[in-house]
C-alpha positions in Angstrom: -5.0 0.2 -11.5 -2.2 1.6 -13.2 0.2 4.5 -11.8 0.1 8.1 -12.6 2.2 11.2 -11.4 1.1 13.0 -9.2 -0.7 16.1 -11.8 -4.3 15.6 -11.1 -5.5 12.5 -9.0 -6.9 9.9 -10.8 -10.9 9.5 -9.9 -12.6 6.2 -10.9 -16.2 5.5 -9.7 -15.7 8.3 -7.0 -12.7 6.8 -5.8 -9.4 9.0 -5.9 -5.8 7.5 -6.3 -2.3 9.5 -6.2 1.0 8.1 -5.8 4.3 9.9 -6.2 8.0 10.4 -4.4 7.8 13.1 -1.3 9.3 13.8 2.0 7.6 13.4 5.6 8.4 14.3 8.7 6.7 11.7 11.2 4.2 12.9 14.1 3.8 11.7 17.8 0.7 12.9 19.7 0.4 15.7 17.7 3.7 16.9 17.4 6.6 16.7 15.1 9.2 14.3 16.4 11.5 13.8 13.2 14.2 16.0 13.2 15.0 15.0 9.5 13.0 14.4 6.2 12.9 11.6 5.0 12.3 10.3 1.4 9.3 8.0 0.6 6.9 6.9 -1.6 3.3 8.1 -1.2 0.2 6.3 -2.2 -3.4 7.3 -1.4 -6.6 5.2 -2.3 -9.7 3.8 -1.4 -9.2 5.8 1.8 -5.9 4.9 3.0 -2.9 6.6 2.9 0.3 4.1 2.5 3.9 5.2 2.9 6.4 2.9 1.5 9.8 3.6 1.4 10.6 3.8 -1.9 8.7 3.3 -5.4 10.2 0.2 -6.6 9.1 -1.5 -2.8 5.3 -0.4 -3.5 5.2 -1.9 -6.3 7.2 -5.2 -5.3 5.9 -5.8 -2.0 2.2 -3.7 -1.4 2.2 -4.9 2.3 5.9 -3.8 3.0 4.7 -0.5 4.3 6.4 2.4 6.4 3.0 3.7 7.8 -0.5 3.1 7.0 -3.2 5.2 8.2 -6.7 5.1 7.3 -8.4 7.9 6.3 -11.7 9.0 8.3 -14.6 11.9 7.8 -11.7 13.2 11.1 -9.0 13.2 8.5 -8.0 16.6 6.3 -5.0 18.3 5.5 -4.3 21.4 6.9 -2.8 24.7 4.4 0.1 24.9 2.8 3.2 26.7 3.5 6.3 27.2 2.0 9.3 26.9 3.9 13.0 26.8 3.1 14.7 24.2 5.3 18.6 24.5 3.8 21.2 25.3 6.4 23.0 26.6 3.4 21.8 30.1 3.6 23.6 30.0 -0.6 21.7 27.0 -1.3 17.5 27.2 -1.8 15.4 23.9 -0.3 12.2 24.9 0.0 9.4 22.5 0.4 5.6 23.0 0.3 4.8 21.1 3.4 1.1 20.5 5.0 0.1 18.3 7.7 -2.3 15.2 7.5 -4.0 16.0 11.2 -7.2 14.3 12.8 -9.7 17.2 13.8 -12.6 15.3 15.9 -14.5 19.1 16.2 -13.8 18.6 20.2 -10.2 19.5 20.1 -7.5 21.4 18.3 -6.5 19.2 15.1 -3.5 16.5 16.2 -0.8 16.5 13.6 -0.3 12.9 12.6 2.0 13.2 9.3 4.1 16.3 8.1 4.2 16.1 4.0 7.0 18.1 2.2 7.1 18.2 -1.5 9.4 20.1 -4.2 6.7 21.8 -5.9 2.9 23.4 -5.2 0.8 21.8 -7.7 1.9 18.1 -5.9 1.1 18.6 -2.4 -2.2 20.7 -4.3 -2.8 16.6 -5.9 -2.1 14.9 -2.2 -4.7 17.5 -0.5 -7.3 16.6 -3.5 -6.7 12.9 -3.1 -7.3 13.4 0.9 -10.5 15.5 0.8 -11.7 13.1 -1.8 -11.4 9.9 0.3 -12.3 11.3 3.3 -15.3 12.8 2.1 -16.8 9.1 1.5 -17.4 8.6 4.9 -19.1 12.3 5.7 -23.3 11.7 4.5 -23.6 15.2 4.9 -21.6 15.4 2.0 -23.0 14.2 -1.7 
């Protein structure tokens, strides 16, 4: 399967695939516990989400990852919000952020990954790309 940027996910036989550079924030027991952002590499398909470093170490060694975290019906991503996180108050560093949380029906969702990226329409791509592989496991939806 070939690359693409992250404009539209690319779906083949139902199966949706993004990749592209982001920021995350890592998550313990539902909460936040990365004070900084860091940069990565982002891949989603065949319902798992892979988090490599950096491009050129997805494409060089697939099993190198950062995190891996399979993708269940549980799995969605929650809205997202614009936030400006410079401590520059000259400078502008805004992100559109959304969290990757488990929601079991039972419970409040638990945050597992916070996702920051420069621009709306790619953390838009990344929310497709998740509702799409996590729908495969729901029957209820067809």
């Amino acid at each position: 399967m070939s690359y693409s940027s992250l404009n539209d996910p690319v779906i083949e036989d139902g199966r949706a695939f993004a990749a592209g550079n982001v920021c995350a924030k890592f998550c313990s027991m539902g909460f936040v516990t990365s004070s900084k952002w860091f940069s990565c590499y982002i891949k989603i398909l065949d319902g798992i989400l892979h988090l490599y470093a950096d491009e050129k170490s997805s494409q060089e060694d697939p099993q190198n990852v950062v995190l891996k975290i399979s993708l269940s019906k549980y799995h969605r991503a929650s809205a997202i919000k614009r936030k400006n996180y410079s401590t520059d108050p000259a400078k502008i560093a805004e992100f559109y952020c959304f969290y990757l949380e488990v929601d079991n029906g039972m419970f409040s969702p638990t945050k597992e990954l916070k996702i920051g990226c420069v621009n709306r329409p790619t953390a838009e791509t990344l929310i497709k790309a998740i509702d799409v592989n996590t729908r495969k496991f729901d029957a209820s939806i067809v």
